[in-house]
C-alpha positions as CSV (number, residue, x, y, z in Angstrom):
1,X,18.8,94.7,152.7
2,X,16.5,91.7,153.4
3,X,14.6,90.0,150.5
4,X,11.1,88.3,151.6
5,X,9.9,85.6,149.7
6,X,6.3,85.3,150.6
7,X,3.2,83.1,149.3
8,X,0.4,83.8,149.0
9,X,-2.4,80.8,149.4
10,X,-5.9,82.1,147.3
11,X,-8.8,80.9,148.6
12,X,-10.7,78.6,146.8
13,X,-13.9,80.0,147.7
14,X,-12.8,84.0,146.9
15,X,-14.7,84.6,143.2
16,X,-11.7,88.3,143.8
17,X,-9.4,85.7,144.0
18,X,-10.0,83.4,140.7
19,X,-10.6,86.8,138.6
20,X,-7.3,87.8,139.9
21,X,-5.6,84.6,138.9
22,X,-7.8,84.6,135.6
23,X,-7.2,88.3,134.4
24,X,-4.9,89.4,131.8
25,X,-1.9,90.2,134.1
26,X,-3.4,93.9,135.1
27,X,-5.3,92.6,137.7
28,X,-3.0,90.5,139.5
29,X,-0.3,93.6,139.4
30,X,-3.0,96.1,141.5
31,X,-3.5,93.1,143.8
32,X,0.6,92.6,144.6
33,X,1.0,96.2,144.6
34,X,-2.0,96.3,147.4
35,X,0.0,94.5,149.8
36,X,2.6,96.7,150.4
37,X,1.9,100.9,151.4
38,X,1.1,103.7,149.2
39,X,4.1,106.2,150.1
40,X,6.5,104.4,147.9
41,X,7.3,107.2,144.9
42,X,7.1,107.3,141.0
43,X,8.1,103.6,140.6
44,X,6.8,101.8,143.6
45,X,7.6,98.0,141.6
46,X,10.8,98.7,141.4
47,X,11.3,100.5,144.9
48,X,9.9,97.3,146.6
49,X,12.5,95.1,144.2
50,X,8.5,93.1,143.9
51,X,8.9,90.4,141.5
52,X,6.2,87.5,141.2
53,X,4.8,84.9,139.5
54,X,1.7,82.0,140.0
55,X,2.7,78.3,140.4
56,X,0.4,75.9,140.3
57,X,0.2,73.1,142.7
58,X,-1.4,70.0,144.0
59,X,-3.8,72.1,145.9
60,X,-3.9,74.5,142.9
61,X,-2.4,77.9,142.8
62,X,0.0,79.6,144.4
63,X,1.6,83.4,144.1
64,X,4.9,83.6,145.2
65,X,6.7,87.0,145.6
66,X,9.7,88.6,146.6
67,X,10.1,92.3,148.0
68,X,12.1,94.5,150.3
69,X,9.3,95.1,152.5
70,X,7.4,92.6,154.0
71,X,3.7,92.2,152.6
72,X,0.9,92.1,154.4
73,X,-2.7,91.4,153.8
74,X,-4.4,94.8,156.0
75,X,-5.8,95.8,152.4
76,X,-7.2,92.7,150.7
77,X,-10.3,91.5,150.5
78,X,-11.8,89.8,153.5
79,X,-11.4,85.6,153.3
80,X,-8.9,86.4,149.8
81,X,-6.4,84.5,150.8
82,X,-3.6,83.9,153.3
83,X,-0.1,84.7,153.9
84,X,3.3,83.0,154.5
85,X,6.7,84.9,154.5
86,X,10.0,84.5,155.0
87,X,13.5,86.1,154.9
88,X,16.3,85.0,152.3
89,X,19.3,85.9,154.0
90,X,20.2,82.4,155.1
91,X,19.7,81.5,151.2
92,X,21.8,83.8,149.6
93,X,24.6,83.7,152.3
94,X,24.9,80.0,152.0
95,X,25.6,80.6,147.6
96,X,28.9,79.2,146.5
97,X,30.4,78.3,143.6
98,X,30.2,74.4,142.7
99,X,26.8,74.4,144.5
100,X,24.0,72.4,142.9
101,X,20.9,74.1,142.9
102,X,17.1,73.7,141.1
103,X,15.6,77.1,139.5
104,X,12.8,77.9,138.1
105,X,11.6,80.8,136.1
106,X,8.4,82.3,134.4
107,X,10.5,84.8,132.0
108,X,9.2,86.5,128.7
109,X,12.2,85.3,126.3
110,X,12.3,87.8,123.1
111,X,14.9,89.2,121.0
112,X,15.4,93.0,120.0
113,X,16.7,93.0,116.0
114,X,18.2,96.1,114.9
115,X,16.9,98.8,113.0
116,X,18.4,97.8,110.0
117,X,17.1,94.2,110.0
118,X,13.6,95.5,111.5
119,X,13.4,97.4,107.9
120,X,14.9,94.5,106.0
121,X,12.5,91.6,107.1
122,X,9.4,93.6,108.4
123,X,9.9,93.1,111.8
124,X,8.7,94.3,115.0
125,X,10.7,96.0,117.8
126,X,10.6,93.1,120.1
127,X,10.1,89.8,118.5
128,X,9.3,87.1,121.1
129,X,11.0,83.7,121.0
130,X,9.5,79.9,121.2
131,X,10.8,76.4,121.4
132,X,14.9,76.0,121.0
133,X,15.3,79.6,120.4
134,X,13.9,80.3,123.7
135,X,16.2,77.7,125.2
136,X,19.2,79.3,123.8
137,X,17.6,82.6,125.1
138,X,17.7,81.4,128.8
139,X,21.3,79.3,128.8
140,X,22.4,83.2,128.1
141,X,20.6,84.8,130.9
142,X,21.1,82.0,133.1
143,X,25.0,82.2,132.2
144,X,25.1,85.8,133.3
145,X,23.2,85.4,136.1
146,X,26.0,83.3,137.8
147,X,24.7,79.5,136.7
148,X,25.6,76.7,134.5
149,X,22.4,74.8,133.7
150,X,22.8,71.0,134.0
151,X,19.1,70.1,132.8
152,X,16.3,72.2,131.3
153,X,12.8,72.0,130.8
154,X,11.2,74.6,129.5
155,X,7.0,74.8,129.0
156,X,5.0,77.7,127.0
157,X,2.7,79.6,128.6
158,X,-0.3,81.9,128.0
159,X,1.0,85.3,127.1
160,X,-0.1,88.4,129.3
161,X,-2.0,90.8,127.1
162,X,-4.0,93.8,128.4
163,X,-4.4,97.7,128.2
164,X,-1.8,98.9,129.8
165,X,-2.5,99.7,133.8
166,X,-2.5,103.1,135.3
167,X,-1.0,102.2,138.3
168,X,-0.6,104.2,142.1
169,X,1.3,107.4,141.5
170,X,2.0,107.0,137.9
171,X,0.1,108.8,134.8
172,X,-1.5,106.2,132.5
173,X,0.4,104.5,129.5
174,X,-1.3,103.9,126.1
175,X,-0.8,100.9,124.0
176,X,-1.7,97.6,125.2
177,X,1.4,94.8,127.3
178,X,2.0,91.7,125.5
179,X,4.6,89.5,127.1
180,X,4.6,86.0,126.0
181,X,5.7,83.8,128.5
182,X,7.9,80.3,129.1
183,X,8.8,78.7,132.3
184,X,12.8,77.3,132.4
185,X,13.0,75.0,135.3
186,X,16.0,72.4,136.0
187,X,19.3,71.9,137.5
188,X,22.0,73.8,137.5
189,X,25.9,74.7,139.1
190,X,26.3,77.7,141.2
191,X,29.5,79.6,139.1
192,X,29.4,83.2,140.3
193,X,27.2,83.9,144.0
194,X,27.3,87.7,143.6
195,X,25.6,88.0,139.8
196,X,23.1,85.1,141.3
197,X,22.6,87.1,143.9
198,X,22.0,90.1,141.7
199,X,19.6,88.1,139.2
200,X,17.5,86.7,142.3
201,X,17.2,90.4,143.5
202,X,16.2,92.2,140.7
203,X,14.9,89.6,138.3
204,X,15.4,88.2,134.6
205,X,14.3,89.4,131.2
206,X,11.0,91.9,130.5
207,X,7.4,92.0,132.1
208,X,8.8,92.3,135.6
209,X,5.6,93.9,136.5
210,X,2.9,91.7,134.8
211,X,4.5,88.0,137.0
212,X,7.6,87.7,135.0
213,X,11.1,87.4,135.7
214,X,11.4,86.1,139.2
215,X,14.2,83.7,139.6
216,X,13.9,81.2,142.9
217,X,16.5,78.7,143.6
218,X,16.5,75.6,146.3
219,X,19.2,73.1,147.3
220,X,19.6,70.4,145.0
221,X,17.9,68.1,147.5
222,X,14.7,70.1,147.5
223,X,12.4,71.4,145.0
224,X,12.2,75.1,143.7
């Protein structure tokens, strides 16, 4: 199976476009989910493998994405925004162990307490994490996703909060989303290709659908 890893390039002058960027997370997930066909089942996220997140720029922001299918931009609006893509096959052949990479993440770091501790200190099912705590959180992941982290820098984000969507061919949820949001970014040693090459594909941590979770490596020499 191929993996695209596409970007997508707003327009500056699209007032679709900076809602999009600006909204609560909801919006943004319709718009990914527009570039890709209907036809796609109960769980269309997860069929396309779509993971994605914004990075901001020089020249301001940027989606990045990653699919099975190849997006295109037939059902945007007109002068939205333009599109880049390209395979990963070459990048995820060339993973070894002992390689030197950067990564970067936008993840949504929480822990689940038990029952029993959720009773004894009032707490809530998912309790998100901040600061060291989150840092520890991410060493783990990043450990079982086949890396050894050399540096880290993590950065707090806004947290995604919103009703929940009703999205194509799915019944409506109640209760709102609320993913809280850091991005990890550093160096780090390649120890096991195949459970890299499983984090890359299907993505870290929670909120996979609201621009969270996508894990993009580069060579050492080059920038994430």
């Amino acid at each position: 199976m191929t993996l695209w890893l596409s970007r997508l390039l707003p327009d500056p002058a699209s007032q679709q476009a900076r809602r999009d960027l600006n909204s609560s997370g909801t919006d943004l997930h319709h718009r990914m989910m527009a570039l890709f066909p209907d036809d796609l089942g109960p769980q269309p996220r997860a069929q396309l493998g779509l993971l994605y997140r914004t990075d901001e720029t020089p020249h301001g922001p940027v989606l990045l994405l990653q699919s099975s299918q190849r997006p295109t931009l037939d059902r945007l609006p007109a002068h939205y925004a333009t599109l880049q893509s390209q395979p990963l096959d070459a990048l995820l052949d060339a993973l070894a162990p002992g390689r030197t990479v950067h990564y970067r993440c936008v993840a949504s770091p929480v822990r689940k307490p038990g029952a029993q501790t959720r009773t004894l200190y009032n707490l809530p099912p998912v309790v998100p994490l901040h600061g060291d705590a989150a840092d520890q959180w991410w060493q783990r992941q990043a450990t079982n996703a086949g890396l050894n982290p050399t540096t880290l820098r993590s950065h707090p984000l806004d947290a995604i909060r919103g009703p929940h969507p009703k999205t194509r061919n799915t019944k409506p949820t109640n209760g709102p989303i609320s993913h809280h949001r850091t991005r990890f970014e550093g160096t780090a040693t390649i120890t096991d290709p195949s459970l890299l090459r499983k984090a890359i594909t299907h993505g870290i941590g929670r909120g996979k659908s609201y621009g969270c979770g996508l894990l993009s490596i580069a060579p050492a020499r080059q920038e994430p």
